[in-house]
C-alpha positions in Angstrom: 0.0 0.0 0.0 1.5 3.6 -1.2 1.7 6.3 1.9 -1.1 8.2 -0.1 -3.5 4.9 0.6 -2.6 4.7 4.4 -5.2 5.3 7.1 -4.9 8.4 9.1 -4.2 7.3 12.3 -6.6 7.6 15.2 -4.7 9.9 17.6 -3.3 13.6 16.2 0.1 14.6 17.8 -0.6 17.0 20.6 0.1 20.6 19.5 1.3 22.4 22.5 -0.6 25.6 23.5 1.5 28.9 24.0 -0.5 31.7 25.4 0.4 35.4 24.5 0.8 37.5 27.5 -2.1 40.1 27.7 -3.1 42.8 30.3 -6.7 43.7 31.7 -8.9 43.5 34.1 -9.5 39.9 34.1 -5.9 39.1 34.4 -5.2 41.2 36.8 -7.7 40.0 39.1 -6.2 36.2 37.9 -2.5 37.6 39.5 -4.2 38.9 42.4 -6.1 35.1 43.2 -2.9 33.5 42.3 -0.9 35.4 44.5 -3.3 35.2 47.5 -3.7 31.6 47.0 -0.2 30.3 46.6 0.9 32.3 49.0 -2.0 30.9 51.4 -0.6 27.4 50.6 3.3 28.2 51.8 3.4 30.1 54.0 0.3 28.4 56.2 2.1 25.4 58.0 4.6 28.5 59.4 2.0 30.4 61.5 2.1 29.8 65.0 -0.7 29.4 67.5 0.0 28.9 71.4 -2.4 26.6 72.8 -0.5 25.7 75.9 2.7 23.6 76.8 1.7 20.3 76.0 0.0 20.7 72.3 1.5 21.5 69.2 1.7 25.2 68.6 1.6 24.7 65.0 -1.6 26.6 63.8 -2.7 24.4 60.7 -1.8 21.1 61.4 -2.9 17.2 60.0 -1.7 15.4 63.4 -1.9 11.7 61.8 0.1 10.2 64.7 -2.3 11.2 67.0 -5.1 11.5 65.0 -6.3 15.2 65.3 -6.8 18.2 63.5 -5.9 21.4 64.2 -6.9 24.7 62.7 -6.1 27.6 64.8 -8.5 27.4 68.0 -10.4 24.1 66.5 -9.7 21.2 67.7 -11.1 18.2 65.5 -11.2 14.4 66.7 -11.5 10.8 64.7 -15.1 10.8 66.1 -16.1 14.3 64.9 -15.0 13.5 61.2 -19.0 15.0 60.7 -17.0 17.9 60.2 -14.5 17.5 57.7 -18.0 15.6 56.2 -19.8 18.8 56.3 -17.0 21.5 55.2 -16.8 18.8 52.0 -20.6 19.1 51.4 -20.3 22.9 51.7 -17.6 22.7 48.8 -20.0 20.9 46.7 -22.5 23.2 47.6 -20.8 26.5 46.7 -19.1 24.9 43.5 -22.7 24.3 42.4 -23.9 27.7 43.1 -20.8 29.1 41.6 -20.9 27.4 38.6 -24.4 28.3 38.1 -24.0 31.3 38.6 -21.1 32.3 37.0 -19.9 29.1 34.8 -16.8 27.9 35.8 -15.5 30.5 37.6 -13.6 28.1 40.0 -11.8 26.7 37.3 -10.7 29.9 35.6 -9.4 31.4 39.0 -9.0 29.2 41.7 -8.3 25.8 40.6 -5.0 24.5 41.8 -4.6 23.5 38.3 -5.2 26.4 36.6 -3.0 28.5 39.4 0.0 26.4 39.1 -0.5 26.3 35.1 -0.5 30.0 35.4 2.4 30.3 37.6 4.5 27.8 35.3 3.8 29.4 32.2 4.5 32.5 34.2 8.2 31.4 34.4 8.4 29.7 31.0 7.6 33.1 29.6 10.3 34.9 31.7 13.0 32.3 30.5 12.1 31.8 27.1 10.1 34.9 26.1 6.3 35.4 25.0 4.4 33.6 22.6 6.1 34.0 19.1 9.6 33.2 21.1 8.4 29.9 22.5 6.6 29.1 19.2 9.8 29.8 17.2 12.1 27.9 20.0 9.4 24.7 20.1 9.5 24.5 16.7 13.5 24.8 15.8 14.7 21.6 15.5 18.6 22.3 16.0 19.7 22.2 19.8 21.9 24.8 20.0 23.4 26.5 22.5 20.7 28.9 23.3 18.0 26.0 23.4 19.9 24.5 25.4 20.5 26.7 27.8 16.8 28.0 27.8 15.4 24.6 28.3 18.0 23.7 31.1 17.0 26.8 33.0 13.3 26.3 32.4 13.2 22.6 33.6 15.8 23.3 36.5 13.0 26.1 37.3 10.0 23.8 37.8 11.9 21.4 39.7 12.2 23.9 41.9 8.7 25.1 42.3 7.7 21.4 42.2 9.7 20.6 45.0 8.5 24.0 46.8 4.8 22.6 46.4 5.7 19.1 47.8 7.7 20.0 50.6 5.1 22.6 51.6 2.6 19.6 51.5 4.7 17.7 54.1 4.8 20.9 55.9 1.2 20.5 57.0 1.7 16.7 58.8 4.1 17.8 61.1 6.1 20.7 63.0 7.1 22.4 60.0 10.5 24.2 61.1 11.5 20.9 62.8 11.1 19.0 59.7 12.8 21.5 57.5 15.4 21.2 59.3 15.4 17.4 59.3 15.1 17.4 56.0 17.8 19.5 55.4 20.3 17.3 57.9 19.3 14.1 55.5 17.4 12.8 59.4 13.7 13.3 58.0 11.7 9.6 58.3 11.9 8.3 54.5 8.2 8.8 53.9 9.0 12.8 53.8 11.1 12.4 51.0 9.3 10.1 49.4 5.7 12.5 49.9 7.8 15.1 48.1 9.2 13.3 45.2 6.0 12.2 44.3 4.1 15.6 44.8 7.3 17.6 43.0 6.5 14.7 40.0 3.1 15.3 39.8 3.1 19.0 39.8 5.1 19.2 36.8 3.7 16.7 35.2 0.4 18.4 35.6 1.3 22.1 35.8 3.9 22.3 33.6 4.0 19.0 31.5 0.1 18.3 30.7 -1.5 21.8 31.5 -4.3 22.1 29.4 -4.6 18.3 29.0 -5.5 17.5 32.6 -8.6 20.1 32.2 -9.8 18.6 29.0 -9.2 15.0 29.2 -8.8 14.1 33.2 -11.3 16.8 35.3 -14.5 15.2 35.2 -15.9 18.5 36.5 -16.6 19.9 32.9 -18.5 16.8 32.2 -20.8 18.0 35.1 -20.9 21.6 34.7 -24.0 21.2 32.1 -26.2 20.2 35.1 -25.4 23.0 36.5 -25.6 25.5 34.3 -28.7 27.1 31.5 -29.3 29.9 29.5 -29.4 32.4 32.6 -25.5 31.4 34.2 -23.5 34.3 33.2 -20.6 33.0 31.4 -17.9 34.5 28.7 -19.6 34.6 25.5 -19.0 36.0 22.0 -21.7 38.5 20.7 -22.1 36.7 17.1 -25.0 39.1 16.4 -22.4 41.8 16.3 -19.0 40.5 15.3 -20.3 38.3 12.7 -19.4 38.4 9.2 -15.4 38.7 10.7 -12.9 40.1 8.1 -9.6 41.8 8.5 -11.1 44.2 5.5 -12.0 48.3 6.7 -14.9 49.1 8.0 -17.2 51.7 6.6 -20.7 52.7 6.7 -21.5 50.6 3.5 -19.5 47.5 4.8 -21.0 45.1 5.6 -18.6 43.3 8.3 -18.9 43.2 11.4 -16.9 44.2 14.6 -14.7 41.2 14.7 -11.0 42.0 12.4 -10.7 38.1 12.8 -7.2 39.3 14.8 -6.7 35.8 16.3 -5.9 37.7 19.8 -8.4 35.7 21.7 -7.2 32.4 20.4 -3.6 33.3 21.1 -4.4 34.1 24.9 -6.6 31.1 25.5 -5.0 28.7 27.7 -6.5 25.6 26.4 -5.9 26.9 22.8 -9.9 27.6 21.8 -11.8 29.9 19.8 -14.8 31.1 22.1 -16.1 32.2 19.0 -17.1 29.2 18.0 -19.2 28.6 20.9 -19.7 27.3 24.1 -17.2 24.7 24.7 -16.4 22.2 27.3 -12.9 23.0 27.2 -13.5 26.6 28.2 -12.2 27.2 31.8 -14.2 31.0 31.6 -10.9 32.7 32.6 -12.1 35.9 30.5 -8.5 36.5 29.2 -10.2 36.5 26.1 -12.2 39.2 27.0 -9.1 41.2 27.7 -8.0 40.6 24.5 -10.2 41.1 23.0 -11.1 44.7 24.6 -8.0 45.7 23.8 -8.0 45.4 20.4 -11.6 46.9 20.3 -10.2 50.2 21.8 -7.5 50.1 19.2 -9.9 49.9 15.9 -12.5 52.8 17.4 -15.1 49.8 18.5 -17.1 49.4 21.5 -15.6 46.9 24.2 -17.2 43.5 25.3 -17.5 41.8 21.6 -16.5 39.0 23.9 -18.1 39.4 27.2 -19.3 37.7 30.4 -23.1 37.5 29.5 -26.0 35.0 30.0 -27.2 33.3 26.8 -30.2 34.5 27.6 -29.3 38.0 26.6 -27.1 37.3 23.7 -30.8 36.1 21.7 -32.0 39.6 23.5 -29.8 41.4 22.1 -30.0 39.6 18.6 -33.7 40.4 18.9 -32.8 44.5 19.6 -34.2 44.0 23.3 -32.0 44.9 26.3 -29.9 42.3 28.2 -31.5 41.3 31.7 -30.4 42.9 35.1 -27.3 40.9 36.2 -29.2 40.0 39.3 -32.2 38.7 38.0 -29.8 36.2 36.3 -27.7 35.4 39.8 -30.9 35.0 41.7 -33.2 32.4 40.7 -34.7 28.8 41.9 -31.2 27.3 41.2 -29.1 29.6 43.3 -31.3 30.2 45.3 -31.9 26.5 46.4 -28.0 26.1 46.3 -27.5 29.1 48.6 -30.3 27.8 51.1 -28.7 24.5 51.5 -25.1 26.0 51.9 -26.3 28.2 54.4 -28.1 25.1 56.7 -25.2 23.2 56.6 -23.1 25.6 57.3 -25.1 26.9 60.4 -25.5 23.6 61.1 -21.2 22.9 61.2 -21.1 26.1 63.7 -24.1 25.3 66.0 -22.3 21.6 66.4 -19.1 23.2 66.7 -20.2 26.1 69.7 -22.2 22.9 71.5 -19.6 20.2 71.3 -18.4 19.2 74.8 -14.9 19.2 76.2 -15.1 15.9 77.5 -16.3 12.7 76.1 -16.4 9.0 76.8 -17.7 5.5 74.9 -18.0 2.6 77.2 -17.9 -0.5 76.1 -19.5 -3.5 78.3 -16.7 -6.7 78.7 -18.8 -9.8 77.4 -16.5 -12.5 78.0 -17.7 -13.0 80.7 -20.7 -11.2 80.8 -20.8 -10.9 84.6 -18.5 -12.5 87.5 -20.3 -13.8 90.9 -17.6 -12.4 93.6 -17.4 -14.8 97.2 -19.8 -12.5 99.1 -22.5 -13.3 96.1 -21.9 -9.5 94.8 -22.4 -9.7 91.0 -19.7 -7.5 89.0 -19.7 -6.2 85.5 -16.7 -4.9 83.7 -16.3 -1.8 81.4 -13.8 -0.5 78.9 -14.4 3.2 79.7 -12.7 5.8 76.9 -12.1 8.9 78.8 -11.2 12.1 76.4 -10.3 15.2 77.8 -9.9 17.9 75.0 -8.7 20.6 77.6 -5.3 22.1 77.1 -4.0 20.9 80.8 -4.8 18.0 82.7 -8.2 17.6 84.9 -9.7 15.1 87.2 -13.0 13.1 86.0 -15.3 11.7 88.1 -17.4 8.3 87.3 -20.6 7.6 88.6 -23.4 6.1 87.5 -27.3 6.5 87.9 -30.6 4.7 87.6 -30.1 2.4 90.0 -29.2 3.4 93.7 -27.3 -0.1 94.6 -25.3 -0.2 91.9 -21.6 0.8 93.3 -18.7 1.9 91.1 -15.1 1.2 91.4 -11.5 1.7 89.4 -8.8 -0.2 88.1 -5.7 0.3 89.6 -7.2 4.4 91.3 -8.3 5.2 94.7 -12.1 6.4 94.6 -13.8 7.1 91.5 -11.5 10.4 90.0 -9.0 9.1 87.5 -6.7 12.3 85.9 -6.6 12.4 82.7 -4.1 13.7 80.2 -4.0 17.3 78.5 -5.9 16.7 75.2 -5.9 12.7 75.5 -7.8 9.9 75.5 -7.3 7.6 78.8 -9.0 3.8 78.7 -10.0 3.0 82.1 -11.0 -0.2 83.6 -14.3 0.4 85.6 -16.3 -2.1 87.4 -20.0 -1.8 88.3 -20.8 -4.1 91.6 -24.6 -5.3 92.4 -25.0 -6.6 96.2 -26.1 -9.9 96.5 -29.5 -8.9 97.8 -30.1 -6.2 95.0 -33.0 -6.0 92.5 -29.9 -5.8 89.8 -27.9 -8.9 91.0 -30.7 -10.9 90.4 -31.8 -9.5 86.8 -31.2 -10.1 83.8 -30.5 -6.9 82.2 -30.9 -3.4 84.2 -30.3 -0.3 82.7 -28.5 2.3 84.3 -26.5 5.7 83.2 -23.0 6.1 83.3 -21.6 9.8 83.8 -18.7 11.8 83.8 -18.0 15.0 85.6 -15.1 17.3 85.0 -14.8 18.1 88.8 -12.7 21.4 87.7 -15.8 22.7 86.1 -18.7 20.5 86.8 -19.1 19.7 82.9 -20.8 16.6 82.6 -21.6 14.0 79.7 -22.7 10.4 79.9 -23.9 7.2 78.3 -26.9 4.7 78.6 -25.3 1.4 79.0 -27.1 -2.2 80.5 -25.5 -3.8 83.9 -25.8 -8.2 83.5 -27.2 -9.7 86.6 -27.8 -13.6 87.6 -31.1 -14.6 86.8 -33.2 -16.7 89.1 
């Protein structure tokens, strides 16, 4: 078979996308978010918060050895992982109300994708120069010198802010200054080196490596979006109605072109490489910088800005039709965002009503079954109880057991005088209690008699408690 009678294959060769540098109000706002953001992410794990001499005064911290969560004055334990459950289900929430809303607004500004995309193109630009330089570079085939260099430089570059981003992931699992100095001494456990070889990998493979790739092919989210959004979600849009027929011929009163000179800026900016004026798109990320493109080059042919706008689709028919454009908050405020808003707002009332009530102290006890009960030599009948004491206070306190519901019912300690046991500053003690029945007691001789177990933080008379069962002997 000739090459002319081959099959084209299935696949195209990916054509990398180099976006031209533009200025505007949109892009601004994109440096801003990216600034605020990254710098949120590295320099968190360094802020200090005091809670006392026996916790970690790191502010942000994932405590994994201990199982905790700290974030500033919030405490968080294994048991109240409903929070960590709830702050997720407010993230879905507000993505949904963003998105319909504004379209993907989250991916166009805050995305960790997108920011880190930006931020590595950022310093691809500085090394090897704006659009038509990188083009011309990608393209030459001979590795001189210069390419060389370049390339070296770039690649050396986001090995470095790879390894930034992993090693400020670690940063958040433990004390960070005692681990950067760790890992500077080569003393750090294996599994910190290992963390940020993987995350340095991964962000340059995805930041710098597959860019617009991991948006198209790998986020399901654009996949979603459509639920999300209809013809009122205020998005970026093309006005078709008024750019349309698009020529690079002059405009005069007989001409019959329209507003767009078919300049190619907004393609050339685009970070996925599209051309919004074909349409809605899936691969859009709605970061606008088309729109500042776009404006620019409006201002410098004598035309009116927003040919390519953020506008509902709604209004673009309106404004086909010769109508006016709806008020921008008639299109934020409907039975979609409205609904979205509602539910946000329960569960996150919900998160700090739980949060204000939780107590300091807790406990779980857990009856010992094997054996269920013990006859001692005086005929007493005794149960046994794994008792899990936590004390979420900053210093150590006293708790006393007790237990009500049944006046006969006596209570004593493993291996403590009385019934106060101290427990540890922000720890969880197991303790050993048994729960006696006197021979001639209702209980002794009953199957099964509830009672209440309580706990009383004798510094401050906070109590909790738990409904548990007592075994007797039945007749």
């Amino acid at each position: 078979m000739s090459t002319t009678d081959q099959e084209p294959g299935l696949y195209a060769a990916r054509e990398p996308v180099f976006p031209k540098r533009v200025s505007g109000k949109f892009r601004n706002l994109k440096w801003y978010l990216m600034a605020i953001t990254l710098g949120i992410y590295y320099l968190t794990p360094w802020i200090r918060w005091d809670r006392g001499p026996s916790l970690p005064d790191q502010a942000v911290l994932i405590d994994l050895a201990n199982r905790r969560f700290f974030f500033f004055m919030i405490e968080i334990w294994p048991h109240e992982f409903y929070f960590v459950a709830g702050l997720l289900i407010m993230a879905g929430l507000g993505l949904f109300l963003f998105t319909s809303a504004f379209g993907r607004v989250w991916c166009g500004y805050a995305c960790p994708q997108t920011v880190w995309t930006d931020l590595f193109i950022l310093v691809e630009r500085w090394i090897e120069g704006d659009r038509n330089a990188r083009l011309r570079l990608h393209r030459q085939k001979k590795w001189d010198l210069r390419k060389v260099r370049l390339r070296i430089t770039k690649y050396l570059s986001w090995v470095l802010i790879g390894a930034a981003t992993g090693g400020a992931w670690v940063f958040y699992f433990t004390d960070a200054p005692t681990l950067l100095v760790d890992l500077v001494m080569g003393t750090a456990h294996p599994i910190a080196y290992t963390t940020i070889a993987v995350m340095t990998g991964t962000t340059i493979f995805f930041g710098a490596i597959a860019r617009e790739q991991i948006c198209i092919y790998a986020c399901p989210w654009p996949r979603i979006q459509a639920a999300m959004m209809d013809e009122d979600t205020i998005t970026v849009a093309y006005r078709e109605w008024r750019g349309e027929p698009r020529g690079k011929g002059k405009r005069t009163e007989d001409s019959a072109l329209g507003d767009c000179i078919d300049c190619m800026a907004c393609v050339n900016v685009c970070p996925v490489g599209i051309d919004i004026r074909d349409g809605q798109q899936l691969e859009c990320i709605t970061c606008a910088l088309c729109i500042d493109a776009c404006d620019e080059m409006m201002e410098k042919v004598g035309k009116p800005r927003g040919l390519i706008d953020y506008m509902a689709l709604s209004d673009e028919a309106s404004e086909r039709a010769g109508g006016a454009p709806k008020n921008i908050w008639k299109h934020i405020f409907r039975p979609r965002t409205i609904l979205y808003t509602t539910l946000w707002s329960l569960v996150g009332v919900g998160l700090v009503v739980a949060l204000f009530m939780r107590s300091d102290i807790d406990l779980t006890v857990a009856p010992v079954r094997n054996p269920t009960f013990v006859t001692l030599s005086d005929g007493t009948i005794r149960n046994t109880y794994e008792v899990r004491l936590r004390n979420k206070h900053g210093e150590e306190r006293p708790f006393k057991i007790s237990v009500t519901g049944d006046d006969t019912l006596v209570v004593r300690l493993e291996g403590v005088e009385g019934s106060v046991v101290d427990v540890p500053a922000d720890e969880m003690k197991l303790q050993r209690v048994y729960v006696l029945a006197p021979p001639e007691s209702d209980a002794a001789h009953s199957e099964r008699t509830d009672f209440r177990m309580w706990v009383e933080d004798t510094t401050n008379a906070d109590r909790v408690y738990k409904d548990t069962v007592f075994n007797g002997k039945a007749n």
